[in-house]
C-alpha positions, 0 to 999 in steps of 0.5 A, a space after each residue: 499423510 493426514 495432518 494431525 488436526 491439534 497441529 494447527 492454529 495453537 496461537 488462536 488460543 489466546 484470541 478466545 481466552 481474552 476475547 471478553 477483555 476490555 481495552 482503551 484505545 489510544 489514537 496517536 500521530 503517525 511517526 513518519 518522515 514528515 516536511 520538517 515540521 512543514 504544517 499541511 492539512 489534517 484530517 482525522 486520519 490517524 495511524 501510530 508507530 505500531 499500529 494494526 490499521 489506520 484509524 478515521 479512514 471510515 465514519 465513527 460507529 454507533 458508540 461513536 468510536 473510529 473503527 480501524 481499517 485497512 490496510 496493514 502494513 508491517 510497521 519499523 522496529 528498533 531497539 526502543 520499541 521491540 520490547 512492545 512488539 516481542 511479547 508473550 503475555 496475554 492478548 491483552 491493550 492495546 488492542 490495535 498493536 503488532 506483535 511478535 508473540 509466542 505461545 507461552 503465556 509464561 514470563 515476560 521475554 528477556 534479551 537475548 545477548 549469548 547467540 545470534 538466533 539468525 543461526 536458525 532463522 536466516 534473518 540477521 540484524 545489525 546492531 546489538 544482539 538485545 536490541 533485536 532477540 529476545 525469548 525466555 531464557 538467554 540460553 543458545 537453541 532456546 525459542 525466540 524473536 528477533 525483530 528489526 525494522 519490517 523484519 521479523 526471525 523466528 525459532 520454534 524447538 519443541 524440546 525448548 523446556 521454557 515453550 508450553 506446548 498444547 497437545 504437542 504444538 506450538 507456535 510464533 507468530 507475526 501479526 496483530 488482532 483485536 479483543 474487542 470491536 470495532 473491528 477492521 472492514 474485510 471487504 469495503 465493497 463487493 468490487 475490492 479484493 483482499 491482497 495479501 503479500 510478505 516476503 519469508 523463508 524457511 532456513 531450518 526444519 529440524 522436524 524430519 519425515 523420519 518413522 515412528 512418531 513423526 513431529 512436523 512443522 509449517 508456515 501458514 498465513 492466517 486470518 480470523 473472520 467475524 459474522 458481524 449481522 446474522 450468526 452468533 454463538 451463546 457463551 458462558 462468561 461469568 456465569 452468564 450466557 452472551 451471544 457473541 459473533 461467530 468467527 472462522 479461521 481461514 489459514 493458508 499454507 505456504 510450507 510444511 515438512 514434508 509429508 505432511 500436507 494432506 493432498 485431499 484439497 482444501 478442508 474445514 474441520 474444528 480443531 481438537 485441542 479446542 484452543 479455537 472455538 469456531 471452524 477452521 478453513 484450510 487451504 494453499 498457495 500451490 498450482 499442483 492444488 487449485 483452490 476457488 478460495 484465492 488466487 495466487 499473484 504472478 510474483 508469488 512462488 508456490 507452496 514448499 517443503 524443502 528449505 527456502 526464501 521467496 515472496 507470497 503473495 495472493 488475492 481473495 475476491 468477494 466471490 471467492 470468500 463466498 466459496 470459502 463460507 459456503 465451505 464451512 457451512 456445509 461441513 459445520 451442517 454434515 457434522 451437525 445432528 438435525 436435533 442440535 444445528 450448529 449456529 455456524 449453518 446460519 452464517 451470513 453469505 454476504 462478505 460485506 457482513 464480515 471484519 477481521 479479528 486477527 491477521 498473522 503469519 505464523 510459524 508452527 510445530 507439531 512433536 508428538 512425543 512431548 506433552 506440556 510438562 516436556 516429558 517424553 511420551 515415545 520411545 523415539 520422535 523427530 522433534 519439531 524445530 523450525 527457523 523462519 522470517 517474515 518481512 514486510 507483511 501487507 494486508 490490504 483491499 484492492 481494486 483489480 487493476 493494472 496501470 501504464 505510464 503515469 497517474 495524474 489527480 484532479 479535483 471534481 466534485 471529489 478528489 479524482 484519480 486519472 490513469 491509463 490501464 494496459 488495454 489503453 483506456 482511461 480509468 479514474 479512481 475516487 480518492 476519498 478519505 471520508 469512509 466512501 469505498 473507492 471506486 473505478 470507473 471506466 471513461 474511455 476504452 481502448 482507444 488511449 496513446 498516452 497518459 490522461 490529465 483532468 482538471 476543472 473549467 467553465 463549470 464541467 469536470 474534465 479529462 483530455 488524451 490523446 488517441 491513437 488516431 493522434 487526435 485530442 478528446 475530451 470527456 466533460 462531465 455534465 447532467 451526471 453523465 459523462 460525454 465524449 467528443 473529438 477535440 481535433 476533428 471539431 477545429 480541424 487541429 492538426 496531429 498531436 504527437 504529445 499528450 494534452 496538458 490543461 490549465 485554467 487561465 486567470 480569467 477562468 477559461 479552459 486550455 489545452 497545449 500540447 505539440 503537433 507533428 510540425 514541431 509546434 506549440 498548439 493551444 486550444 481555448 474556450 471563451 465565450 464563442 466556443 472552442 479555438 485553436 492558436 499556434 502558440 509558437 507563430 503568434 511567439 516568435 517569427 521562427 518557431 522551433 523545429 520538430 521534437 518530441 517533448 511535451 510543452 505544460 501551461 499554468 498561471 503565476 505572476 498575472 500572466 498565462 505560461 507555457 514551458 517546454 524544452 526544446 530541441 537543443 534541450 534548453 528550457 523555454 517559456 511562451 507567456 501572455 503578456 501586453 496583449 500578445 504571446 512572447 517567448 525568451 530562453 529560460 536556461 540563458 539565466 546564469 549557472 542555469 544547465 540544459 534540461 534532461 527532463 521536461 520542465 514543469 511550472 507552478 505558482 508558490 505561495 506568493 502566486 510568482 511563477 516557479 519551473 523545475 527540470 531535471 539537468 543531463 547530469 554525469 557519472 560522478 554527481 548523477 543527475 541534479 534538479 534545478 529551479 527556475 523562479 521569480 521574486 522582486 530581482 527578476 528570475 533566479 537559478 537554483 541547484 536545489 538538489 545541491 541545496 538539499 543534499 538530494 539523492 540523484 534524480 531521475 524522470 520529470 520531477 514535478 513542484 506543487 505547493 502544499 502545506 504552504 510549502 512549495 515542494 518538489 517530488 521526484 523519482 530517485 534513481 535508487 527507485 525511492 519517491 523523493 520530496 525537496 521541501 522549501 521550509 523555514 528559508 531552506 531547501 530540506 530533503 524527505 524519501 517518502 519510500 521511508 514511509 509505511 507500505 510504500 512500494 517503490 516508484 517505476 514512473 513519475 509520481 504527481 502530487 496535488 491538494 485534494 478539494 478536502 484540502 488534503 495533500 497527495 500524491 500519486 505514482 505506480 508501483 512495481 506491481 504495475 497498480 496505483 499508490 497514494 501518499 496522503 498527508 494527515 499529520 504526517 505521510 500515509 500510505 494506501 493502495 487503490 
């Protein structure tokens, strides 16, 4: 059945009505969980509450204005702020602000009190009823909203006398657009990918394949494109003509009644109603209708007609977008007189030319039988009704790839992201915040056994792993290049069985521990002949351990070298220099100190004295707690920070770093959630950061570190097997690499 152009893209309406308003933007702090009022490092990076996009991750335009960029993140809702987001006036300021909106352009919305929407829309919030629904009228089966938190519940009823229809359609959508530029970057480079994903569902469809009339329904993802260099359109505005950017709608399907799907592929056609001035490109998320316009994620279930919940996810690739113009191009020329071309031939086949004016995900009827005034117009008609939810959309540009074990940040020229890929080699990501597009780079291929670190000494960048022949290696940066070479085989080193852990000892030179087949702690060092190598556990102790598994780390505090560890018996040891010689005591022999389920992990606190924290072996009942180990004026003291913080359970190696003046511990909880313990104002105070916008789940160890921009972060995998990162700009932020 071919699908009645005017049944499409309603909502855009509002996009061409007030594209020509003027709106002030207002940058506000991003309200995230935050250290307790823990000050770390700012930079111009701003994103509010309920904000579109970000705003300063690229460099002021010609006006001097911040331009917003990706990524979106479906922002959290609550009772104070549904009556910003739940809206259906005009598109109007400020301009960078998700909504919820229907396509009424009447009154504003009222609560909804008398019946819970969740009947249609397979979403119910807790709480109150007016502090999540609103729509017209309070009148049960009438259209609305419920949103709550980074949910949202929709229902459409054609026969609904308070809903304008256009041409028979209408719609709601969840969302956010721009009137005015600047508008946010489409593809940052020609490598990124546009990776689009939210999790929604069809409850109810009361708009039937019946005969006669038919009205119908479906759910599409939808974005509008703008020509920011070469096409433009002439526009009458106040009896003037302007020339403004040409734009195109790409819409992606995920569901329509059944039917109702015009199996012919994907098409570009202008809607007829009018209510969208440029071309629409349509296309979806089914394996039964390949399409060169995307590609569909492995998590992603296909295109639907029959009632369901699931998650959408898919990608468009620079290559791909070109596809999707060159489509428009030449449907916009075949229809085109030779006497009268279209400005839409002209427009530009560089994807990099292209930013976004609008990202939603809407929910759409079509009823034949009713005009805007609500009077019949056929004998007989299936009315369009539809119940729908949406949650937590995402809009953002990626880097294809796909990580193993975990990452781990260093400091080069720039910030610097190391991590093993699944074909075991090692990548790094650039980590500005400067406007830079990120980019990936590939050190070392295929030969990798474990997780890579990378640190700088003796004036190089560097990065060191094992391979899988259990040597080290080391790849240096230097003349602008990058070198490689086999640590182990140069200083006849014997096997390594961990992964390599670097550090810069006090007096700037490079080391490297780690420990080998025989059970020992091996150090190589640089210093002013070259490259050596120490057993760190004969040059210790007259009896060294026995052979285990658990990687030993080094770092500097207290104006001494040290060297952590656990050991067979699972207690904690420290190695450090000291007089001349190399000494090693037991850590856990410190009172109330428990044995060690994780392997310890050192650093200096703001005092530059010496901190160490592990994870215990824990038990059912109290999970498993995180401990410290740390010196001030009385010696060494133990502490249950966990207990001290209130902490959810721990699970993995957590890892301690100072930032913001703040020593702070990061851990994977065992619910899965990225956790922060944060020593503030003489306490121990607890932070999910998984609370945070955008942030997925943690399935590794996460690592933190302060950038050479004096900017926090830190760094783990997600679900998805691919790179995040938290960064600090008053307040916690979120992006995907």
């Amino acid at each position: 059945m071919y699908r009645h152009p005017c049944f499409t893209r309603a909502r855009s309406f509002l996009l061409m009505v007030v594209g020509c308003c003027l709106t002030l933007f207002a940058i506000d702090a991003f309200a995230a969980p935050s250290s307790s009022g823990a000050a770390l490092a700012n930079s111009p990076v701003t994103l509010a509450p309920l904000d579109c996009m970000a705003t300063g991750l690229i460099p002021t335009d010609a006006n001097g204005q911040l331009p917003p960029s990706l990524p979106f993140y479906q922002p959290s809702v609550d009772g104070t702020t549904i009556d910003q987001v739940a809206q259906s006036s005009p598109n109007a300021a400020p301009y960078n602000h998700f909504t919820v909106r229907d396509n009424t352009m009447n009154a504003g919305l009222v609560p909804i009190t008398s019946w819970a929407l969740n009947t249609y829309t397979g979403f119910a919030p807790s709480g109150a009823l007016a502090s999540s629904q609103r729509g017209h009228v309070d009148s049960f089966s009438r259209s609305g909203v419920q949103v709550s938190g980074a949910n949202a519940g929709l229902w459409l009823n054609s026969m609904d006398p308070a809903i304008l229809m256009y041409s028979g359609s209408n719609s709601l959508n969840v969302g956010c657009w721009y009137n005015i530029p600047p508008y946010a970057k489409l593809f940052p480079s020609l490598s990124h990918e546009l990776d689009v994903s939210f999790d929604t569902g069809v409850a109810k469809d009361g708009a039937t394949d019946g005969s006669g009339n038919k009205a119908h329904a479906q759910a599409y993802f939808q974005l509008v494109a703008v020509d920011t260099r070469k096409c433009t359109v002439p526009t009458v505005v106040n009896n003037m003509t302007v020339y403004i950017p040409c734009t195109f709608t790409l819409a992606v399907d995920f569901y329509a009644t059944p039917g109702s799907l015009d199996a012919a592929g994907p098409s570009v056609f202008f809607d007829s109603t009018h209510t969208i001035q440029g071309p629409i490109a349509q296309t979806w998320l089914s394996s039964s209708f390949p399409t060169t316009w995307l590609h569909s994620k492995p998590d992603s279930i296909p295109f639907q007609s029959v009632l369901f919940s699931g998650h959408e996810h898919f990608r468009i690739t620079a290559s791909e977008f070109v596809n999707v113009i060159n489509a428009v191009i030449a449907q916009v020329t075949k229809q085109s007189s030779p006497l009268s071309p279209s400005p839409y031939e002209n427009l530009s086949t560089n994807p990099l030319d292209y930013e976004i004016a609008l990202l939603n995900v809407n929910g759409e009827v079509y009823d034949p039988c009713v005009d805007q005034s609500h009077i019949a117009l056929c004998s007989s008609s299936n009315h369009g009704q539809l119940g729908m939810s949406v949650s937590n959309f995402r809009v953002t540009s990626t880097l294809d790839h796909q990580a193993s074990g975990s990452p781990s940040g260093f400091n080069g020229a720039s910030p610097m992201v190391l991590y093993r890929d699944n074909s075991n080699s090692i990548n790094v990501f650039s980590s500005d915040l400067n406007g830079t597009p990120t980019t990936q780079t590939i050190l070392a291929s295929g030969t990798a056994a474990g997780d890579p670190a990378g640190y700088v000494a003796a004036g190089a960048s560097r990065v060191v792993y094992r391979d899988t022949s259990r040597h080290l290696r080391e790849i240096f940066f230097q003349n602008g290049t990058w070198s490689e070479w086999d640590m182990s085989k140069y200083l006849a080193a014997p096997d390594a069985i961990t992964d390599p852990k670097p550090y810069v000892a006090g007096d700037g030179w490079p080391h490297l521990v780690y420990r080998d087949a025989g059970g020992h702690i091996d150090d190589f060092y640089m210093d002013t002949t070259g490259w050596r190598l120490q057993d760190l556990s004969a040059a210790s102790q007259a009896n060294p351990p026995g052979t285990e598994q658990n990687p030993p780390m080094g770092y500097v505090a207290g104006g001494a070298s040290r060297v952590v560890f656990r050991d067979i018996n699972n207690q904690v040891v420290e190695i450090y220099f000291f007089g001349g010689a190399w000494h090693q005591w037991l850590m856990t022999g410190i009172s109330g100190a428990p044995i060690a389920d994780s392997d310890p992990q050192g650093y200096a606190d703001t005092d530059g004295l010496p901190r160490v924290v592990y994870r215990d072996i824990g038990s059912k009942d109290v999970g498993s707690h995180i401990h410290e180990l740390r010196m001030n004026s009385s010696g060494w003291q133990h502490t249950d920070i966990t207990l001290a913080a209130g902490a959810p359970s721990a699970a993995g190696n957590p890892m301690g770093f100072v930032a913001g003046n703040a020593p702070r511990v990061i851990y994977r909880g065992v619910d899965g959630h990225l956790h922060e313990i944060v020593w503030w104002s003489g306490a121990w105070v607890h932070n999910d950061l998984s609370l945070v916008r955008g942030a997925l789940s943690v399935v590794d160890d996460p690592r933190g570190f302060v950038g050479s921009d004096g900017i926090p972060r830190i760094e783990y995998k997600g679900p998805d097997n691919q790179l995040h990162e938290l960064y600090y700009s008053a307040g916690w932020i979120h992006r995907d690499y």
